[in-house]
C-alpha positions in Angstrom: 0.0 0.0 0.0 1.4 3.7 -0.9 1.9 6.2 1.3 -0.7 8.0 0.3 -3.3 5.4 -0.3 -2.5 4.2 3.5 -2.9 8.4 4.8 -6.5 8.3 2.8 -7.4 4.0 4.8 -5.8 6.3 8.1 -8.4 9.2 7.9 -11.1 6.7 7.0 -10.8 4.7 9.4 -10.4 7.4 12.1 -13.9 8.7 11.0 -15.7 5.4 10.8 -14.5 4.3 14.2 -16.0 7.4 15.6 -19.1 6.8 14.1 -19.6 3.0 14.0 -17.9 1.5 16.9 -20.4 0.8 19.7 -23.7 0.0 20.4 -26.4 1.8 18.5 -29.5 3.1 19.8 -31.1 -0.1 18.2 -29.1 -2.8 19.3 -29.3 -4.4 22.3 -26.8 -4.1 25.0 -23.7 -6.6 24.6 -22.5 -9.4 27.5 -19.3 -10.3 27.4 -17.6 -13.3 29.8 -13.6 -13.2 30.6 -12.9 -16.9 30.7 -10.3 -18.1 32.7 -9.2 -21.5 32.7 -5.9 -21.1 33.9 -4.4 -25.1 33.1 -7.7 -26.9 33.3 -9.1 -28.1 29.9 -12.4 -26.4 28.8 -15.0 -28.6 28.3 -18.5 -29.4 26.3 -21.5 -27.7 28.2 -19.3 -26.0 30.2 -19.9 -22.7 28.8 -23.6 -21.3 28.2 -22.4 -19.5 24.8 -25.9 -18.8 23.6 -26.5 -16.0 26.0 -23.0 -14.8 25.5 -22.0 -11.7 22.8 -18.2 -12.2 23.6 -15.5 -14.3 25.4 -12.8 -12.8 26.8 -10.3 -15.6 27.1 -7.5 -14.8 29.7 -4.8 -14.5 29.6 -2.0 -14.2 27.2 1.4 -13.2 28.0 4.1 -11.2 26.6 7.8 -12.4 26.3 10.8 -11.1 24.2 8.0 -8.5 23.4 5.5 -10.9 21.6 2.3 -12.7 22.6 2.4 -16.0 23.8 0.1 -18.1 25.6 0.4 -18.4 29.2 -0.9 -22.0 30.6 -0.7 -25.3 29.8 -3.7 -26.1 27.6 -4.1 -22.9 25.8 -3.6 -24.1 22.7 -6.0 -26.9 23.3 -8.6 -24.3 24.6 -8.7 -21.6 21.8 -9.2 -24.9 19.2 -12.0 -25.6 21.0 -13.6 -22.5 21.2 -12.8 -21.8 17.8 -14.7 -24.9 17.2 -17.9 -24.2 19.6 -18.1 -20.4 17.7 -19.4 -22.3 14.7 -22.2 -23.7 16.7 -22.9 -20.1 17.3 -21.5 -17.7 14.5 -22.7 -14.5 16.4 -20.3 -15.8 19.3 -17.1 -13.7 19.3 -13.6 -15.1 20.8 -11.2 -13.2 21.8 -7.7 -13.2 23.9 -7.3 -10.8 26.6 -3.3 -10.3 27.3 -2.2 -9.2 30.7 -3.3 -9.2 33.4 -2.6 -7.7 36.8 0.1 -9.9 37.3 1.3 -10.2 33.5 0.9 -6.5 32.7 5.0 -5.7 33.2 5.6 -6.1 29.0 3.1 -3.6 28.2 5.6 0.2 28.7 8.1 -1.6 26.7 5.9 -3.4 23.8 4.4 0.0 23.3 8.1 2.5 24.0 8.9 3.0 20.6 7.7 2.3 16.7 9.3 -0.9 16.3 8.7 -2.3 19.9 5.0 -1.6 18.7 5.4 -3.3 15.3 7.2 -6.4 17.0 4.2 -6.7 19.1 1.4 -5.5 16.9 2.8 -8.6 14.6 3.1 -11.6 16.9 -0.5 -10.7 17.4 -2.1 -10.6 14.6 -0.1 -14.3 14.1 -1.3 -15.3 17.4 -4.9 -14.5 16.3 -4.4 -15.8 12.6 -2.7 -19.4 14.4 -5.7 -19.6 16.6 -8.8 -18.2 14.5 -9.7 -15.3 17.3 -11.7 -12.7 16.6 -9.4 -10.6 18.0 -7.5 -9.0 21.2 -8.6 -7.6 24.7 -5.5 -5.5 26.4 -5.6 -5.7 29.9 -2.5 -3.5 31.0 -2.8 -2.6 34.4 -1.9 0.1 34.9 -0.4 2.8 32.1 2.0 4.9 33.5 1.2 3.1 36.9 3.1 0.2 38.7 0.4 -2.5 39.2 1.8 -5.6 40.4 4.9 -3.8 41.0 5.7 -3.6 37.1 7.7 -1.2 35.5 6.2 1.6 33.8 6.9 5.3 32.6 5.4 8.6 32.3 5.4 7.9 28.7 3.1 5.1 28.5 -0.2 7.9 28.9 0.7 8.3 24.7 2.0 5.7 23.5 -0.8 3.3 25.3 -2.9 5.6 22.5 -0.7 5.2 19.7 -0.1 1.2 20.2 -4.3 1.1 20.0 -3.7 3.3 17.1 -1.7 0.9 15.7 -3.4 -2.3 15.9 -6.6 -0.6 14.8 -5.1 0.0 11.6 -4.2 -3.0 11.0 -7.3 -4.7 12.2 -8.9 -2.4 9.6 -6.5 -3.7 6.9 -6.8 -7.1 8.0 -10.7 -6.9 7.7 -10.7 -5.0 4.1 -8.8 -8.3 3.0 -10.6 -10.5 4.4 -14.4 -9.0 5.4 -14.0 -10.4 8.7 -14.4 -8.0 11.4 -11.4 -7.7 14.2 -12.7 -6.5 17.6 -9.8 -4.5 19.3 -11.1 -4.1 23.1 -9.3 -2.8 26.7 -10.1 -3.7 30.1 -10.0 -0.3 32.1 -9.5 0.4 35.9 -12.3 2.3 37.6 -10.4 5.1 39.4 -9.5 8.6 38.8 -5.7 7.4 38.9 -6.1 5.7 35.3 -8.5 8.1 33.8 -5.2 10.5 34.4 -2.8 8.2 33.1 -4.5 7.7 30.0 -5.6 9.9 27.0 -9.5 8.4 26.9 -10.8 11.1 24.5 -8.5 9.6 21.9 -7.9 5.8 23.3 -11.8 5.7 22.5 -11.7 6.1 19.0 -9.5 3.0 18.2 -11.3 0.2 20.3 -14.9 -1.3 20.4 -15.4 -1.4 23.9 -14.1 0.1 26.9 -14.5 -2.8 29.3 -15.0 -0.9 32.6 -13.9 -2.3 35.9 -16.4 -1.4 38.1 -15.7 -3.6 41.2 -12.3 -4.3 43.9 -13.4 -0.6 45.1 -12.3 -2.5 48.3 -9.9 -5.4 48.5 -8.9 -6.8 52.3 -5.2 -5.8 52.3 -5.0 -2.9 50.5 -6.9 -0.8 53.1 -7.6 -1.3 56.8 -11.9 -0.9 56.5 -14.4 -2.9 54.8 -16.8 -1.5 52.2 -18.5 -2.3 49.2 -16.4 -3.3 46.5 -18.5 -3.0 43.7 -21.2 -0.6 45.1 -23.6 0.6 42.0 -24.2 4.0 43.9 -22.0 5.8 46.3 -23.3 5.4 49.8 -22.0 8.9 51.4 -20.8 6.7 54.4 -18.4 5.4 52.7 -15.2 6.9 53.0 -14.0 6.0 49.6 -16.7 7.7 48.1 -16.7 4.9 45.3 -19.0 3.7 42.8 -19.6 2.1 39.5 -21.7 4.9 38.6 -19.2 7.8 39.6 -16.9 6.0 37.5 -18.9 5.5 34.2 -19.6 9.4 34.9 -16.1 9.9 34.8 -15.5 8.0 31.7 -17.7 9.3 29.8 -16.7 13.0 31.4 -13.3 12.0 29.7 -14.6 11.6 26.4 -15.7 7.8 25.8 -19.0 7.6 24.3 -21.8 5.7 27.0 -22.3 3.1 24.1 -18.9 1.6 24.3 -18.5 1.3 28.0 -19.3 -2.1 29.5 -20.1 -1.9 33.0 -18.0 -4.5 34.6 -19.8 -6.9 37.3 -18.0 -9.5 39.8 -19.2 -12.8 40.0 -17.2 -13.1 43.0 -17.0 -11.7 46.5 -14.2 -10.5 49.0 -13.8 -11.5 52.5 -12.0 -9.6 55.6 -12.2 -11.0 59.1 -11.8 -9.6 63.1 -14.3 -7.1 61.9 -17.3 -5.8 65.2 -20.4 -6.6 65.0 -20.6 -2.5 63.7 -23.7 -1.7 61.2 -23.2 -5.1 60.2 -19.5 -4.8 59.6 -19.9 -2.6 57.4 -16.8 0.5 56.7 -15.5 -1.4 59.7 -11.5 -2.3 60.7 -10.8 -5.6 59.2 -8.3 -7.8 58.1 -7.2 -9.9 55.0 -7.9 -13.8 56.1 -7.2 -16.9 54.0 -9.1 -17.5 50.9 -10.8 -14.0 50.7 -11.4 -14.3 47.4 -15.2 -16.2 47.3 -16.5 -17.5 44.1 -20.5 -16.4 43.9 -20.6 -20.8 44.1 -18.9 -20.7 47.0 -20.7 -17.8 48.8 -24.3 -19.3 47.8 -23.2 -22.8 49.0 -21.3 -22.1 52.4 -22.5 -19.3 53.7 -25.9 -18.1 52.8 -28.5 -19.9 55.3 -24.9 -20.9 56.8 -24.3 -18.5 59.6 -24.2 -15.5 57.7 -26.9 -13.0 57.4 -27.6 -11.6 53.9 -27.9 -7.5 54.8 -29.1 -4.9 51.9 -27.3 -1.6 51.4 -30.2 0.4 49.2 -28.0 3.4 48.8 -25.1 1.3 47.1 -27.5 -1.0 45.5 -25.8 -4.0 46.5 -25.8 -7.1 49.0 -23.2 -7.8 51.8 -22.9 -10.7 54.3 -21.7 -10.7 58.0 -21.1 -13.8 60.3 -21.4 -12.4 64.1 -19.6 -15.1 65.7 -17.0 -15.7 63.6 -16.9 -11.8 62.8 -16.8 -12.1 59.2 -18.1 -9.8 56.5 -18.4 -10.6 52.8 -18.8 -7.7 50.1 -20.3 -9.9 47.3 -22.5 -9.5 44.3 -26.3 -11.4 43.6 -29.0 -11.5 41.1 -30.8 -7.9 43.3 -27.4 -6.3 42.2 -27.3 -7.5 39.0 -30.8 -6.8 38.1 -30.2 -3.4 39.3 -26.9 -2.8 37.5 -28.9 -4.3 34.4 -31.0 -1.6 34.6 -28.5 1.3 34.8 -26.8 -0.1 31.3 -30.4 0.1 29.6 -31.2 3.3 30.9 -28.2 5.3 30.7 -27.6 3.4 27.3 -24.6 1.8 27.9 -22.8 -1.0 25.6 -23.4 -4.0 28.3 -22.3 -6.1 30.7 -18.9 -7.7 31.3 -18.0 -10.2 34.5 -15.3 -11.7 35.7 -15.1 -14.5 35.5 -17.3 -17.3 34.2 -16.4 -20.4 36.4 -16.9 -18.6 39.5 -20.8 -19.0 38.8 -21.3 -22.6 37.0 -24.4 -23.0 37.9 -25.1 -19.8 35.6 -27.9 -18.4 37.5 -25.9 -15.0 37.3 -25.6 -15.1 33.4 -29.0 -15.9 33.3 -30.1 -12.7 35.4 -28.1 -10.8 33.3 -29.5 -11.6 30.5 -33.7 -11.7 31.9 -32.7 -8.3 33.1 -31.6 -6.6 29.5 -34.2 -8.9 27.4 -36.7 -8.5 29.4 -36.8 -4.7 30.1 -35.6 -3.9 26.5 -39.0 -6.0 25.8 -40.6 -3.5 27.6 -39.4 -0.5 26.3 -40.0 -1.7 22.6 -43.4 -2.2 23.2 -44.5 1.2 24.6 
């Protein structure tokens, strides 16, 4: 391709990604799972793909500044989910690199032109090898250490100009081949990454922004309890934290409502030696083990089981607290969800997106999800 002919596909592009990208007022909203297997083998059933939009498969790697898979049966996993997709063409598949802990490539991928080529290429062979539809970037955090990675003040542009890049050459690929290529980015919820990004502009080179809209509150990283995935902010909390001050924020920065995904947990957090104090609730705790509670586990072992389900109405959300053994739970259940539902639909968002789909097999969550957005977008095309 000329120079010239490329600078015309540049400014094409550029003006239909700000107009086409993203839910439309007719479409309904988008729900999209991050899958994440780690070195267990995906099997038949195991998935309910026919209320899914998107998986999200986690995570790739980067080494030597390429992409490369990260467990054990990846390989084996992407061929059958490439295989399942054709059971359900409208099913798309992509790979999400990263990660909190795998994030410490991303400031050098994206440093300079040819670090960005290098990458941009082992990608687009990563997705070719594998038939993905194509790539979720999960760096957290640009310009931020994360996981203790490195990172420079530098990565705020060039974070813009590596989703620059690859949208160009998803565009090129899908001129050749009439095959769309979803570019998408998981995003942290707090002021601290709006800042360290360039939204306004990262916006017009991805699909969706998928929104993390829970860990508000993690036992460990602070010494009180609280929501941590609140739908309103509940002005006694001392964080002042929500998912909808944060979608406010986002789209305050410049990303259109329709390509935000508001992220729900399907998991809950755990923090013990915490008074028998509003329930627990903005209390002292501490980190215990296993604080991390898949939904399975929290419906299983402790609901009916010597905890006591409590309602915030402010936050919009469910919590948990054991008074003898002093526990408190910060979760997420099918009230929340049907609530959060609600807020995509009538602030006219692009979805939903959870983390992560085996910490709900059962799928009762998915399935609220997806009552929730049918069924009230039902109702609002019938009046």
């Amino acid at each position: 391709m000329s120079n010239i002919r490329l600078a015309i596909f540049t400014v094409a592009f550029t003006f239909a990604a700000n107009c086409a990208f993203g839910r439309t007022e007719s479409s309904p909203p988008i729900v999209v799972a991050y899958v994440f297997p780690k070195n267990e083998v995906l099997l038949p059933g195991q998935i309910d793909l026919a209320n899914l939009n998107r998986i999200n498969y986690a995570f790739a790697n980067i080494k030597d500044g390429r992409i490369v898979t990260g467990f054990a049966q990846d390989e084996a996993n992407l061929a059958f989910l490439a295989t399942l997709r054709k059971q359900h063409p409208s099913l798309k598949v992509l790979v999400s690199v990263g990660g909190w802990l795998w994030s410490g490539g991303f400031s050098d991928v994206s440093l300079t032109m040819q670090s960005r080529k290098q990458f941009i290429e082992s990608v687009m062979e990563f997705l070719t090898d594998h038939d993905l539809d194509g790539l979720d970037i999960d760096w957290e955090y640009p310009g931020m250490p994360g996981a203790g990675h490195s990172f420079r003040s530098e990565d705020r542009h060039n974070f813009t100009l590596l989703l620059k890049e690859f949208r160009i050459r998803f565009n090129q690929r899908a001129h050749k081949t009439g095959r769309q290529m979803y570019l998408t980015i998981a995003a942290g919820s707090s002021d601290e990454y709006v800042a360290h990004t360039e939204l306004s502009k990262v916006q017009r080179y991805v699909d969706t922004v998928n929104l993390m809209t829970y860990d508000y509150y993690e036992p460990g990283s602070g010494t009180i309890t609280g929501h941590h995935a609140p739908l309103f902010t509940n002005p006694a909390d001392p964080a002042k934290s929500s998912a909808d001050s944060s979608v406010l924020a986002f789209e305050h920065a410049g990303v259109p409502a329709s390509k935000i995904l508001l992220g729900v947990p399907f998991y809950g957090h755990m923090w013990g030696q915490v008074a028998d104090t509003q329930h627990g609730l903005y209390q002292p705790g501490v980190k215990i083990p296993n604080a991390y509670a898949p939904y399975s586990l929290i419906e299983t072992t402790m609901l009916d089981h010597g905890f006591t389900r409590y309602w915030d109405p402010v936050a919009s959300v469910p919590y948990l607290y054991n008074a003898e053994q002093h526990t408190f739970v910060s979760y997420e259940d099918s009230q929340s969800l049907a609530a959060k539902c609600t807020y995509v639909l009538s602030h006219k968002l692009g979805g939903v997106m959870f983390w992560e789909y085996s910490a709900d097999p059962s799928g009762m969550l998915l399935g609220v999800i997806n009552q929730s957005l049918r069924r009230r977008r039902a109702r609002e095309t019938t009046k």
